[in-house]
VMD Tcl script that builds the backbone (N, CA, C; Angstrom):
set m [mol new atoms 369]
animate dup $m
set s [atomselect $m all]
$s set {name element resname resid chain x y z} {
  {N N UNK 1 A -0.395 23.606 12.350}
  {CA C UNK 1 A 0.650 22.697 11.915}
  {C C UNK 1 A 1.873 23.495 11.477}
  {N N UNK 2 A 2.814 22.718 11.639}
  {CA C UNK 2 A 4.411 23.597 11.359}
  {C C UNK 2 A 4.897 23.088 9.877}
  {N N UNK 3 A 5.593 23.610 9.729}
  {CA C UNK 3 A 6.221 23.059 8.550}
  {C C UNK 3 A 6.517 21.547 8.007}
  {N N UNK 4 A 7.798 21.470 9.409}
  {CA C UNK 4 A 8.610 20.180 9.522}
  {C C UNK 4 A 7.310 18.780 10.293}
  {N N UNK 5 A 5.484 19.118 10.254}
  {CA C UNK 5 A 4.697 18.360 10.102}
  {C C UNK 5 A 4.526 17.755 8.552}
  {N N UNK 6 A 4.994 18.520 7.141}
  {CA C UNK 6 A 4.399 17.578 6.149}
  {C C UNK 6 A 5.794 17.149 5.623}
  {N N UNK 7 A 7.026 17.632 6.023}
  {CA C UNK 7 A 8.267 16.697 5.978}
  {C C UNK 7 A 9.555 17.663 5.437}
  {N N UNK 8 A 9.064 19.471 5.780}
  {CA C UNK 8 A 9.751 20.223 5.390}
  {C C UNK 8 A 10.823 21.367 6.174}
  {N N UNK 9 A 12.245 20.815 6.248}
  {CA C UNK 9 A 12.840 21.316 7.326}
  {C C UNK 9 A 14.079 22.660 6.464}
  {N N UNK 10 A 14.165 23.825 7.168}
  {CA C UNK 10 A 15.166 24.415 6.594}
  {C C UNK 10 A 16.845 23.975 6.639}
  {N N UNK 11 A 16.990 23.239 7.917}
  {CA C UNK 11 A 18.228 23.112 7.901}
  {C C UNK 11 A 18.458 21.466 8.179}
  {N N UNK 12 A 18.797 20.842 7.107}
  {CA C UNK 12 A 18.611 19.297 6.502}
  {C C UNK 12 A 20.223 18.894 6.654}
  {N N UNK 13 A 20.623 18.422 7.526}
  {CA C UNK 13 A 21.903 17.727 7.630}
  {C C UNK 13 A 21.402 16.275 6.989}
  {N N UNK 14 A 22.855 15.485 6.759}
  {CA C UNK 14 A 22.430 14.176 6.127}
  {C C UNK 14 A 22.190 13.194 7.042}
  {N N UNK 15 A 21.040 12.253 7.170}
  {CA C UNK 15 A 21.418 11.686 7.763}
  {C C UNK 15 A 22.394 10.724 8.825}
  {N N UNK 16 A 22.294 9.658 10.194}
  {CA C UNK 16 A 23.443 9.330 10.186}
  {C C UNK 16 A 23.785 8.336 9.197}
  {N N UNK 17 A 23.299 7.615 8.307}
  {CA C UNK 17 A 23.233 6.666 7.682}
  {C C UNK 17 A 23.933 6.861 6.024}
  {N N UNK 18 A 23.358 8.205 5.645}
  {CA C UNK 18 A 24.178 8.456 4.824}
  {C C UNK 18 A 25.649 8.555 4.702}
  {N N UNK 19 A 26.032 7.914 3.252}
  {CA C UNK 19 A 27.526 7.768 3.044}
  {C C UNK 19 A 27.836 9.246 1.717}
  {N N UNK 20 A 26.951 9.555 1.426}
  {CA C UNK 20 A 27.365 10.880 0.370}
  {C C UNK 20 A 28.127 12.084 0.769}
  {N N UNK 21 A 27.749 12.528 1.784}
  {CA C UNK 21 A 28.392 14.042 2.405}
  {C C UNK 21 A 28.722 14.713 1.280}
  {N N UNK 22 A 29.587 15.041 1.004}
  {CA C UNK 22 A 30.487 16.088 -0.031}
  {C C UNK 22 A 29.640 16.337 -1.301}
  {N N UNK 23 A 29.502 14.571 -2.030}
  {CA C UNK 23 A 28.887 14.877 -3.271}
  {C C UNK 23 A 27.419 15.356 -3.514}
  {N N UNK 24 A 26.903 15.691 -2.331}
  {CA C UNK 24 A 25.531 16.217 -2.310}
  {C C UNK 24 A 25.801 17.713 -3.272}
  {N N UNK 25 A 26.500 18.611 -2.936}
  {CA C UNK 25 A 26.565 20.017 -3.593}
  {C C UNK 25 A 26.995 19.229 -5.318}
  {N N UNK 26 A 27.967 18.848 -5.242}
  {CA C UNK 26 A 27.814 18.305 -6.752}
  {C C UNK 26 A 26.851 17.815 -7.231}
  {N N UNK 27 A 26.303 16.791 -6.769}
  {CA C UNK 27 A 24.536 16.191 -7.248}
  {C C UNK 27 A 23.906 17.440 -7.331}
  {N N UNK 28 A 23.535 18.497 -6.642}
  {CA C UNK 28 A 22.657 19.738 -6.608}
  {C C UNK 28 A 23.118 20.462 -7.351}
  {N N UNK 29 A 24.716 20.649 -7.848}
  {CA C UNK 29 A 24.593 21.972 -8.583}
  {C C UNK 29 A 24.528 21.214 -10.223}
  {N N UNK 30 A 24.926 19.605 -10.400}
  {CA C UNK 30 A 24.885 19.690 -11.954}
  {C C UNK 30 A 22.979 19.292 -12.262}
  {N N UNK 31 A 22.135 18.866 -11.095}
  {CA C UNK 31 A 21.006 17.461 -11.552}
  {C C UNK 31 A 20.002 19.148 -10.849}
  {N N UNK 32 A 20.107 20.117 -10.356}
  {CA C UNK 32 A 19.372 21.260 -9.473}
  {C C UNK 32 A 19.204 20.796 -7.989}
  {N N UNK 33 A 17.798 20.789 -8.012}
  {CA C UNK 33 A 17.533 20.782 -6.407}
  {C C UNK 33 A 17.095 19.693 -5.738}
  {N N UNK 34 A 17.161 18.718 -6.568}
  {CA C UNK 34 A 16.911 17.017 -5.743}
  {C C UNK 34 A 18.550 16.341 -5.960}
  {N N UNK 35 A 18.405 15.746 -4.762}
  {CA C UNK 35 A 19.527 14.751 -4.862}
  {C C UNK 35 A 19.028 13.887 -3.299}
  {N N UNK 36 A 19.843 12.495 -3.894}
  {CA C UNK 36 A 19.736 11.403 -2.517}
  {C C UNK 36 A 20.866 10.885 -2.118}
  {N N UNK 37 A 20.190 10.655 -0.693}
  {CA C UNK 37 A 20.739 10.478 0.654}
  {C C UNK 37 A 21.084 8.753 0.030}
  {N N UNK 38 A 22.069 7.927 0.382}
  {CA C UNK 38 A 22.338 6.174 0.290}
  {C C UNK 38 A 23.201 6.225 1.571}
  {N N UNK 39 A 22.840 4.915 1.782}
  {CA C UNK 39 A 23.778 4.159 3.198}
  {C C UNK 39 A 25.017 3.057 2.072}
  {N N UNK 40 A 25.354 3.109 3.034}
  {CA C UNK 40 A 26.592 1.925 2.589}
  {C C UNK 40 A 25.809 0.655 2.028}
  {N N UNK 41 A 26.279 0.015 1.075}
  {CA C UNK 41 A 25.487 -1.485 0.443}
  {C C UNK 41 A 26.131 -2.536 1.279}
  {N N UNK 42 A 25.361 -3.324 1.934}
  {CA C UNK 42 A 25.653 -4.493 2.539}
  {C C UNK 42 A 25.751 -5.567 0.670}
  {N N UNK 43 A 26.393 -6.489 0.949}
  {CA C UNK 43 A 26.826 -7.514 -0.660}
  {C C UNK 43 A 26.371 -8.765 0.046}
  {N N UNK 44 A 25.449 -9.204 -0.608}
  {CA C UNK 44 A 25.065 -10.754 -0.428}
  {C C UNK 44 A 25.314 -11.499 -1.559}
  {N N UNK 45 A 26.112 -12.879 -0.867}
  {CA C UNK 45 A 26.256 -13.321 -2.106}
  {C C UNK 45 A 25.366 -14.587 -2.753}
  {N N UNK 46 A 25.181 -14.611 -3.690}
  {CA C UNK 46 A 24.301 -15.733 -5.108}
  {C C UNK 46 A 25.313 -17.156 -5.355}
  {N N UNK 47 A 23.803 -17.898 -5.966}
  {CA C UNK 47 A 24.754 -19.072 -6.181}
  {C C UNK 47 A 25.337 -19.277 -7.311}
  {N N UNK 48 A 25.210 -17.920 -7.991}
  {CA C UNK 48 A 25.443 -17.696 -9.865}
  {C C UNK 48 A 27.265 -16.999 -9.289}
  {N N UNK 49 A 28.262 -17.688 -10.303}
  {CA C UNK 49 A 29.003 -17.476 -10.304}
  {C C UNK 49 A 29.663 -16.375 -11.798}
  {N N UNK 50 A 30.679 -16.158 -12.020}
  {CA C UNK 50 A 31.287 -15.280 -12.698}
  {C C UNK 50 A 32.135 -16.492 -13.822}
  {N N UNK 51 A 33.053 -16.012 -14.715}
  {CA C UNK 51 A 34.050 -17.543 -15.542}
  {C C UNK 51 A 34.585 -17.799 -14.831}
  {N N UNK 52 A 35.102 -17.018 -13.769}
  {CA C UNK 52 A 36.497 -17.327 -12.619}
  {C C UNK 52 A 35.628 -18.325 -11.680}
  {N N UNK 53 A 34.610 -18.472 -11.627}
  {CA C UNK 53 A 33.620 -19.274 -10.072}
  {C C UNK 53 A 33.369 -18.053 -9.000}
  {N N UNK 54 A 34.196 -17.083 -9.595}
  {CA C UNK 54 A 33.757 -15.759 -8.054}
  {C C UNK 54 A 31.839 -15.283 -7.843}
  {N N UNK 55 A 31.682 -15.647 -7.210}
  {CA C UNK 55 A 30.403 -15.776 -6.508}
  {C C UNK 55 A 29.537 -13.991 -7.090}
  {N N UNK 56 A 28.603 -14.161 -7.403}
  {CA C UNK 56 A 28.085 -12.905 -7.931}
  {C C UNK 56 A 27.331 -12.722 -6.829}
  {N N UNK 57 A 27.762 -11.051 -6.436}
  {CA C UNK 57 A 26.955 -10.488 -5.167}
  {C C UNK 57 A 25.717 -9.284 -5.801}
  {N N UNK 58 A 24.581 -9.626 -4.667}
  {CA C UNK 58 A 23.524 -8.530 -4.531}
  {C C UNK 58 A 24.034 -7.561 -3.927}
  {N N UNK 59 A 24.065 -6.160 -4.134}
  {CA C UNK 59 A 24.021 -5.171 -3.214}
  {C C UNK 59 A 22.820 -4.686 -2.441}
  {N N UNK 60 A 22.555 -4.382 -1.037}
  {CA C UNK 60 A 21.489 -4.255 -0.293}
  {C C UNK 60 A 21.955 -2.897 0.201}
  {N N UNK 61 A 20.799 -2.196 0.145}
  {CA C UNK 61 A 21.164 -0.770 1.258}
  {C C UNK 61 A 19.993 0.343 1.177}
  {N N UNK 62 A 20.183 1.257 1.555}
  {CA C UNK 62 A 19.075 2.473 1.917}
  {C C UNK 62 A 18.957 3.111 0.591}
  {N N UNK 63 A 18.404 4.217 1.005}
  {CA C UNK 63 A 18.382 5.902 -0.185}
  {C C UNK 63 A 16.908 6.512 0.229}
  {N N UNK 64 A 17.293 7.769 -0.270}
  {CA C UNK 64 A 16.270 8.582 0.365}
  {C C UNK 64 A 16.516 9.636 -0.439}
  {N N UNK 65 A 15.390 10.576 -1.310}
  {CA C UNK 65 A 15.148 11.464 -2.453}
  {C C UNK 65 A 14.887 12.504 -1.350}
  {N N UNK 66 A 15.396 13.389 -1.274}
  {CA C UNK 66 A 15.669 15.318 -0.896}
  {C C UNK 66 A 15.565 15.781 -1.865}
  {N N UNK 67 A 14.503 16.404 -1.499}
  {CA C UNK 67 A 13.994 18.006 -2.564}
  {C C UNK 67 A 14.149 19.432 -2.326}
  {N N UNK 68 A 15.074 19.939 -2.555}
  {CA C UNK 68 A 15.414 21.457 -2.261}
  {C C UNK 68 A 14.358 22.468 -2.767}
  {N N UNK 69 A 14.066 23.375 -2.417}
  {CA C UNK 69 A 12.990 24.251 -3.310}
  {C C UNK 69 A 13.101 25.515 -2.214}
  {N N UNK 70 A 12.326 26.657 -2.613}
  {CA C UNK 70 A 12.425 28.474 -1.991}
  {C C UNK 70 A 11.744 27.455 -0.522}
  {N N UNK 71 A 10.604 26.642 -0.200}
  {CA C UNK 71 A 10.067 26.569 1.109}
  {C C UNK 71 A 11.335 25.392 1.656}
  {N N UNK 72 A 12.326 25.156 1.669}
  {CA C UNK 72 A 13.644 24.641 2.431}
  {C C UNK 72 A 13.755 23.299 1.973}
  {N N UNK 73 A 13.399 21.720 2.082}
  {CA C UNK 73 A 14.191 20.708 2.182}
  {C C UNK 73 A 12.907 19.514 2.594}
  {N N UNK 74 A 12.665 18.813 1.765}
  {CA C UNK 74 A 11.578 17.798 1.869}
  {C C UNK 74 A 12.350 16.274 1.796}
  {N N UNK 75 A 11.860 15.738 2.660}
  {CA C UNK 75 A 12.865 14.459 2.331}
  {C C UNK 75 A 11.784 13.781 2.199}
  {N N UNK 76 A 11.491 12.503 1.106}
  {CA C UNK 76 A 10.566 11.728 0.733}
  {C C UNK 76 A 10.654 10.314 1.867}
  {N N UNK 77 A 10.305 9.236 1.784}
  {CA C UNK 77 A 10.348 8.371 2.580}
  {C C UNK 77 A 11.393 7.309 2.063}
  {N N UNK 78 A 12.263 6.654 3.677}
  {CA C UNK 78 A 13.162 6.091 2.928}
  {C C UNK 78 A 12.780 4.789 2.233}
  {N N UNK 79 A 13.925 4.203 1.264}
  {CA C UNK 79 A 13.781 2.967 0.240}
  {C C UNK 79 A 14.749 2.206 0.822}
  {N N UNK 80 A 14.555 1.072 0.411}
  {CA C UNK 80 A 15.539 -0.284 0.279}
  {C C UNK 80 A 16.293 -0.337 -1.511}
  {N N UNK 81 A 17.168 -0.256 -1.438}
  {CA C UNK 81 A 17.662 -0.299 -3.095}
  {C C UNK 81 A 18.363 -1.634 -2.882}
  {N N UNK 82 A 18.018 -2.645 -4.117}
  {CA C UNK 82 A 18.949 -3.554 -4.227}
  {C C UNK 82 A 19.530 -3.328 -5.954}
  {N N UNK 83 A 20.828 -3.675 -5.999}
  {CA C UNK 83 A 21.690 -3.254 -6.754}
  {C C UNK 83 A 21.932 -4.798 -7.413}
  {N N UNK 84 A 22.163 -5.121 -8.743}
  {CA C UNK 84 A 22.320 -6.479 -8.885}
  {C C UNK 84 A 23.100 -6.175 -10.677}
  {N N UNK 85 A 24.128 -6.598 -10.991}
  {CA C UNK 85 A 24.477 -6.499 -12.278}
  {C C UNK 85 A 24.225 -4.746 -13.225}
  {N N UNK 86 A 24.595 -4.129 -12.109}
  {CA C UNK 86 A 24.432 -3.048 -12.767}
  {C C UNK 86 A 23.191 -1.596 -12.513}
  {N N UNK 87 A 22.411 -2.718 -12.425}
  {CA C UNK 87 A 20.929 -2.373 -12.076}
  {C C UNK 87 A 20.539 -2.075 -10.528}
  {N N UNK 88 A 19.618 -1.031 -10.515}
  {CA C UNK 88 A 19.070 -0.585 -9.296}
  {C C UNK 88 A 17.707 -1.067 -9.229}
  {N N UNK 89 A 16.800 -1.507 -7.939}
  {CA C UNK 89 A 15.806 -1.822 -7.453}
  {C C UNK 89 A 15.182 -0.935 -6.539}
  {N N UNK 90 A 14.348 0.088 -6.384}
  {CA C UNK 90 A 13.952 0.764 -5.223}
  {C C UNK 90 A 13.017 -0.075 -4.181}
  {N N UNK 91 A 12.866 -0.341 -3.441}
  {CA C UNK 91 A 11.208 -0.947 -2.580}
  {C C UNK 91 A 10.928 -0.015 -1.670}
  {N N UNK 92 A 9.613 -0.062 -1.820}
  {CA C UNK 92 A 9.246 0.488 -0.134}
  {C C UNK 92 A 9.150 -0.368 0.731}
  {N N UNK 93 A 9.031 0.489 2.126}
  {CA C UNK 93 A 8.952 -0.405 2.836}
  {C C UNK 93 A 8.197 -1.913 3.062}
  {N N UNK 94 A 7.131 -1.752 2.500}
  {CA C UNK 94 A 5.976 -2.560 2.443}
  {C C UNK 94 A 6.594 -3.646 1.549}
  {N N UNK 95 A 7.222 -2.873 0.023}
  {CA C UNK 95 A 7.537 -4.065 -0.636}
  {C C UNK 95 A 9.022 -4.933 -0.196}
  {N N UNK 96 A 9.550 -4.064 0.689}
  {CA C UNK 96 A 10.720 -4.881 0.833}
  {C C UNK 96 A 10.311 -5.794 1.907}
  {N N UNK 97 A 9.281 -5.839 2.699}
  {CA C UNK 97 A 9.191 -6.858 3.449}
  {C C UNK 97 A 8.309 -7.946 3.257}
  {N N UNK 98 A 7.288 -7.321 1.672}
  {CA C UNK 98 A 6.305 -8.657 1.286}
  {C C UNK 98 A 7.771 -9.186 0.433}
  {N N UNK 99 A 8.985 -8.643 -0.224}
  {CA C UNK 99 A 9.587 -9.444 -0.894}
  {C C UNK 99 A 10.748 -10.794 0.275}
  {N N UNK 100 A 10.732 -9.770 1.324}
  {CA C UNK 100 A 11.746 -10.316 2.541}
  {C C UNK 100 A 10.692 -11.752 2.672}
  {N N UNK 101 A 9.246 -11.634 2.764}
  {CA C UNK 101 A 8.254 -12.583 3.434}
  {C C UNK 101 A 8.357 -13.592 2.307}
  {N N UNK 102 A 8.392 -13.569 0.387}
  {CA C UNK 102 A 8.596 -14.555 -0.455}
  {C C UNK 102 A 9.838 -15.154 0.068}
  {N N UNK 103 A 10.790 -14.507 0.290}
  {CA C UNK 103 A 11.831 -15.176 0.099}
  {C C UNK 103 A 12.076 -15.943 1.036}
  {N N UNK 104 A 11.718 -15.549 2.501}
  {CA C UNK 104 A 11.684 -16.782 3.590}
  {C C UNK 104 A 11.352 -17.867 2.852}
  {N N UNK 105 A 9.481 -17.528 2.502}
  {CA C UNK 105 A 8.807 -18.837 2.395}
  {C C UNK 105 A 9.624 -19.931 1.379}
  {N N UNK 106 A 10.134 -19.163 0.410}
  {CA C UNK 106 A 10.869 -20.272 -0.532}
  {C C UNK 106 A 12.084 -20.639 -0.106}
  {N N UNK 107 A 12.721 -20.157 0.445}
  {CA C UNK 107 A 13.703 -20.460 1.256}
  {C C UNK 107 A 13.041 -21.968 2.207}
  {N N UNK 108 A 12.280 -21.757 2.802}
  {CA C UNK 108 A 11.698 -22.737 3.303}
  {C C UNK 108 A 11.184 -23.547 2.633}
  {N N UNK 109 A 10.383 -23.575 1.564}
  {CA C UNK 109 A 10.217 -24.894 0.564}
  {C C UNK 109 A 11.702 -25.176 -0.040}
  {N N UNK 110 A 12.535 -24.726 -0.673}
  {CA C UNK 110 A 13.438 -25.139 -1.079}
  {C C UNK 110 A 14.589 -26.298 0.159}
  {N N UNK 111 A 14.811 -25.655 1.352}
  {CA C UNK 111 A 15.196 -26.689 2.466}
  {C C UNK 111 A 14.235 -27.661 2.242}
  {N N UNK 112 A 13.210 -27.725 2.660}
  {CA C UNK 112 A 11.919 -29.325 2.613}
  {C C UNK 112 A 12.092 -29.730 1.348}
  {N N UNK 113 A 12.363 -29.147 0.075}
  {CA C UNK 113 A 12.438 -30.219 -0.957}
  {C C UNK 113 A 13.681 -30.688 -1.313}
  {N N UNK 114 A 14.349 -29.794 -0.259}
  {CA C UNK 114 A 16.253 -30.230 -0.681}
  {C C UNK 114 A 16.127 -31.932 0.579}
  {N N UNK 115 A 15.376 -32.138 1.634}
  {CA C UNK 115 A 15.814 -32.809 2.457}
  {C C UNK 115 A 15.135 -34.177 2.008}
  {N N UNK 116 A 13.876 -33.873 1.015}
  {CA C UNK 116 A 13.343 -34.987 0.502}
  {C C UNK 116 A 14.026 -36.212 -0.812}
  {N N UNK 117 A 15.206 -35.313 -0.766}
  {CA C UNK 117 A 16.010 -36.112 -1.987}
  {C C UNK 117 A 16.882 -37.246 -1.484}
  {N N UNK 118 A 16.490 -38.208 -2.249}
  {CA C UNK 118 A 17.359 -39.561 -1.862}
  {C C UNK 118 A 18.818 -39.666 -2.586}
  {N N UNK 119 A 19.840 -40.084 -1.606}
  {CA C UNK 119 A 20.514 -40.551 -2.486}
  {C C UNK 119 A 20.853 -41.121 -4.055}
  {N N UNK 120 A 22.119 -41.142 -4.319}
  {CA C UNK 120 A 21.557 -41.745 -6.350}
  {C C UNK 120 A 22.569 -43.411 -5.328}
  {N N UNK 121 A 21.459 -44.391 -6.211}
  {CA C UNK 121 A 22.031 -45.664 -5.952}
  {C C UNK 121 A 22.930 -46.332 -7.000}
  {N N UNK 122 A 23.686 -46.576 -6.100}
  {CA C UNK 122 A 25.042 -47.175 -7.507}
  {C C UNK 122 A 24.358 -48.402 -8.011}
  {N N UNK 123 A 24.494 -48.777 -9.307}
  {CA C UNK 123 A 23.873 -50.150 -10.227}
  {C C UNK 123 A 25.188 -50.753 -9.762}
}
mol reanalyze $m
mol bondsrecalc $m
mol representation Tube
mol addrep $m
């Protein structure tokens, strides 16, 4: 087995997906020898608004933890980060798609119980 079999390469360009480039040497020289890879955040927006009514958005997007060390450059497996009020969410893969699979399904009960509502009858 070679190296770049358990996920360890000497010469680690950033992905194409990554949006960091530059600030990688800054992440490495103040945090040492880990720093991560992020894609651009796709913004979805909520039905929770702001005082103005401006629509409060989720941020959706990648990341991926690189580990520098003397044997070269380990990249861990990538995440789904959702970003919401401040706050970060990591998933794996697994969980971002049992959470993708809740949210259909309620998505789908919520349509069937939105279509079961009757009109309000005027007295």
């Amino acid at each position: 087995m070679k190296r770049e079999d358990y996920g360890w390469r000497d010469d680690s360009p950033c992905p194409d997906w990554c949006v960091k480039g530059e600030e990688h040497l800054d992440s490495r020289l103040r945090s040492g020898s880990d720093f991560w890879h992020t894609s651009k955040m796709t913004d979805v927006e909520t039905a929770d608004t702001d005082h103005n009514w401006e629509p409060h958005t989720i941020g959706v997007g990648l990341s991926q933890h690189e580990h520098v060390d003397e044997r070269g450059h380990y990249r861990h497996q990538v995440q789904v980060v959702v970003s919401a009020g401040g706050e970060e969410r990591l998933f794996s893969i697994e969980q971002a798609r049992a959470l993708a699979s809740v949210l259909m399904e309620r998505a789908d009960e919520a349509e069937r119980l939105s279509a079961d509502l009757r009109p309000r009858q005027e007295n």
